[in-house]
DRENDO-1510 file (C-alpha; in Angstrom, 1 decimal, always signed):
<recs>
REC; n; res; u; v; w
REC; 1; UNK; -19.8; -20.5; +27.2 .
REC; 2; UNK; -19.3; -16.9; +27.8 .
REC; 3; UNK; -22.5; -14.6; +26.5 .
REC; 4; UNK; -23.5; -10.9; +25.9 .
REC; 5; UNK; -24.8; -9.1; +23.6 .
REC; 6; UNK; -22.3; -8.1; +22.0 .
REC; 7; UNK; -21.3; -11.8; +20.6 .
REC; 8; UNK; -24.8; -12.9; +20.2 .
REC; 9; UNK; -27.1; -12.7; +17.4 .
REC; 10; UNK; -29.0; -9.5; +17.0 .
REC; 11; UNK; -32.8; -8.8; +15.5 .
REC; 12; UNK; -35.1; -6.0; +15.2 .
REC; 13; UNK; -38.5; -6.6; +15.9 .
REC; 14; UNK; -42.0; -4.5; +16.9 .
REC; 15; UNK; -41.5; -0.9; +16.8 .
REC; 16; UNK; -38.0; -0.7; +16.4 .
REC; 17; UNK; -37.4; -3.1; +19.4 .
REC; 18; UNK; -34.1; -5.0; +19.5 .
REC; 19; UNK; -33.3; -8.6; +21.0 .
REC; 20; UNK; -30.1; -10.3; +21.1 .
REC; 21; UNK; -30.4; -14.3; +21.4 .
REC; 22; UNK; -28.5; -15.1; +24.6 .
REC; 23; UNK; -28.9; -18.7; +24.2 .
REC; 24; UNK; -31.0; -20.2; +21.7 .
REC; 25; UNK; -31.7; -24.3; +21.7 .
REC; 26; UNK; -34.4; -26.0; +20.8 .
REC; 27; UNK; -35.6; -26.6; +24.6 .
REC; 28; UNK; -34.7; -23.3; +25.9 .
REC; 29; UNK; -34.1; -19.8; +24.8 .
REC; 30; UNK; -32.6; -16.7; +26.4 .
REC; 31; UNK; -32.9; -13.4; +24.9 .
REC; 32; UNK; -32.0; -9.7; +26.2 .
REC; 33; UNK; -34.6; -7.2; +25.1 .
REC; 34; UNK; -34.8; -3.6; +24.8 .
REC; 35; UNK; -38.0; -2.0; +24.1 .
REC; 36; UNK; -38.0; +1.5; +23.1 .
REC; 37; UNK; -40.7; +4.3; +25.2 .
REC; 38; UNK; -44.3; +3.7; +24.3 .
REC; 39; UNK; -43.8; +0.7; +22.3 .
REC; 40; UNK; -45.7; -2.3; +22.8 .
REC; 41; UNK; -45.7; -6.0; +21.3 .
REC; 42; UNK; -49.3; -7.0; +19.6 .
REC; 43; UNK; -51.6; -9.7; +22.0 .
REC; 44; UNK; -50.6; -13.5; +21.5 .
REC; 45; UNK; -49.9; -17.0; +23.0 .
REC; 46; UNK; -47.3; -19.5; +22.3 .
REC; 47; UNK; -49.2; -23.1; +22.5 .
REC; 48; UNK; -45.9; -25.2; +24.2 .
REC; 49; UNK; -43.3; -22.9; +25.1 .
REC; 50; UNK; -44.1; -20.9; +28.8 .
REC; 51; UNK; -41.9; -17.7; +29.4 .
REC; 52; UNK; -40.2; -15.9; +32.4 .
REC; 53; UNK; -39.6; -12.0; +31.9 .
REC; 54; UNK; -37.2; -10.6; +34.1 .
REC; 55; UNK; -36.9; -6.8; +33.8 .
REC; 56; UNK; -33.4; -5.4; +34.1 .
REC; 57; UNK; -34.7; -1.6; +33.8 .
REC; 58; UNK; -37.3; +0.8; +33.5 .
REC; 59; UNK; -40.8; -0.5; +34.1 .
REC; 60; UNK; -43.1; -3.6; +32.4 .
REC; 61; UNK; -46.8; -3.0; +31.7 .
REC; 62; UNK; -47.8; -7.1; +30.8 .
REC; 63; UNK; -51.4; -8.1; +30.3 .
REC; 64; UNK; -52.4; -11.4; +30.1 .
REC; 65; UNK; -55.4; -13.0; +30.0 .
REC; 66; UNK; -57.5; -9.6; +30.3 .
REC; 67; UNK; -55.0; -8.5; +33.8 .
REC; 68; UNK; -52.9; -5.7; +33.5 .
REC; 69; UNK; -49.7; -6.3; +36.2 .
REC; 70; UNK; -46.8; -3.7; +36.2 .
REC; 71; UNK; -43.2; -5.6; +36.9 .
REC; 72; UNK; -40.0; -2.6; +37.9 .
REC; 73; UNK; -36.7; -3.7; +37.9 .
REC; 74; UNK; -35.6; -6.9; +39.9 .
REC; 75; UNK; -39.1; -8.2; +39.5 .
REC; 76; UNK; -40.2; -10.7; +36.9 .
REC; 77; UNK; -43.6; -12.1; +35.5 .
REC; 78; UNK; -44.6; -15.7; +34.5 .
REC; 79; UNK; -46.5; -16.7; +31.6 .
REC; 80; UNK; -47.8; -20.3; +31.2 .
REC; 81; UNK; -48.2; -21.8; +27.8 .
REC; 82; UNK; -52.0; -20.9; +25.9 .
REC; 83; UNK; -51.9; -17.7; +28.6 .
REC; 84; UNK; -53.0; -14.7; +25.9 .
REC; 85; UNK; -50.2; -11.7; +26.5 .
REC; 86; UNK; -48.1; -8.7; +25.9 .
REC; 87; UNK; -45.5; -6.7; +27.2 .
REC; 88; UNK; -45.7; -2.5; +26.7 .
REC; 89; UNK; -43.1; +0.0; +27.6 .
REC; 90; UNK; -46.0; +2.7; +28.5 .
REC; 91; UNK; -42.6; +5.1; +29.9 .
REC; 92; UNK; -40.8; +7.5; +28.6 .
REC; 93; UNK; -37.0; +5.5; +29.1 .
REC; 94; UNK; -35.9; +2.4; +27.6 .
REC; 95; UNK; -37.2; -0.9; +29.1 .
REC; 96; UNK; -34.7; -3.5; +29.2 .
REC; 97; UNK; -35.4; -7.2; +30.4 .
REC; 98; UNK; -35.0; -11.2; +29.5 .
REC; 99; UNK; -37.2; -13.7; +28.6 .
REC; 100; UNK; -36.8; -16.9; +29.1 .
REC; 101; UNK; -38.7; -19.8; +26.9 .
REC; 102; UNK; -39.0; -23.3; +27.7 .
REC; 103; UNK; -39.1; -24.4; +25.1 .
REC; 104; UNK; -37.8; -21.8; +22.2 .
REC; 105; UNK; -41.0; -19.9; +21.6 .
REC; 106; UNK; -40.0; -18.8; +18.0 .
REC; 107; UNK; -42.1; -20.8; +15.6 .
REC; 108; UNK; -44.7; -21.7; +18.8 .
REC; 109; UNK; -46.5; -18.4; +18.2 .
REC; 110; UNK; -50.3; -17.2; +17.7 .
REC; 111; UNK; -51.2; -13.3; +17.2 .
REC; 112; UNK; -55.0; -12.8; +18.6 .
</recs>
């Protein structure tokens, strides 16, 4: 089936983020992000689902686990499941990306 954003389901989230649910299953999840400059998403860790960010534009700041790894476009990031993390936009442009969860990881999240 055909996706973009466009015919897929929209949400607000963080400091006036947006993500539009690409695919969304119970096993996996694909969601296009858009993250605002200087915004970031609050420290956390999903206990089953891991997740691959792949930016699409602008420029990732991630921590996890107490690193700090930048990811530009055409780059992506891992994050294993119980791995403490964020993403920040710490630019003055729009970040856009996806992130992949295997499985979903709404409902499989803990804020530190």
């Amino acid at each position: 089936m055909k996706r973009d954003k466009k015919s897929s389901e929209h949400y607000v989230w963080g400091q006036n983020c947006d993500g539009w649910h690409l695919l969304k299953t119970d096993s996996l999840s694909v969601i296009q992000e858009r993250m605002p400059p200087n915004t970031s998403e609050v420290l956390h860790y999903h206990q089953k689902a891991q997740q691959f960010f792949y930016i699409l534009s602008g420029q990732a700041t991630f921590e996890m686990e107490g690193e700090i790894f930048e990811v530009k476009p055409n780059e992506g990031f891992y994050v294993e499941a119980n791995k403490k993390h964020k993403i920040k936009n710490d630019s003055n442009i729009d970040l856009h990306f996806l992130v992949i969860s295997e499985p979903k990881a709404h409902g499989d999240r803990t804020n530190i």
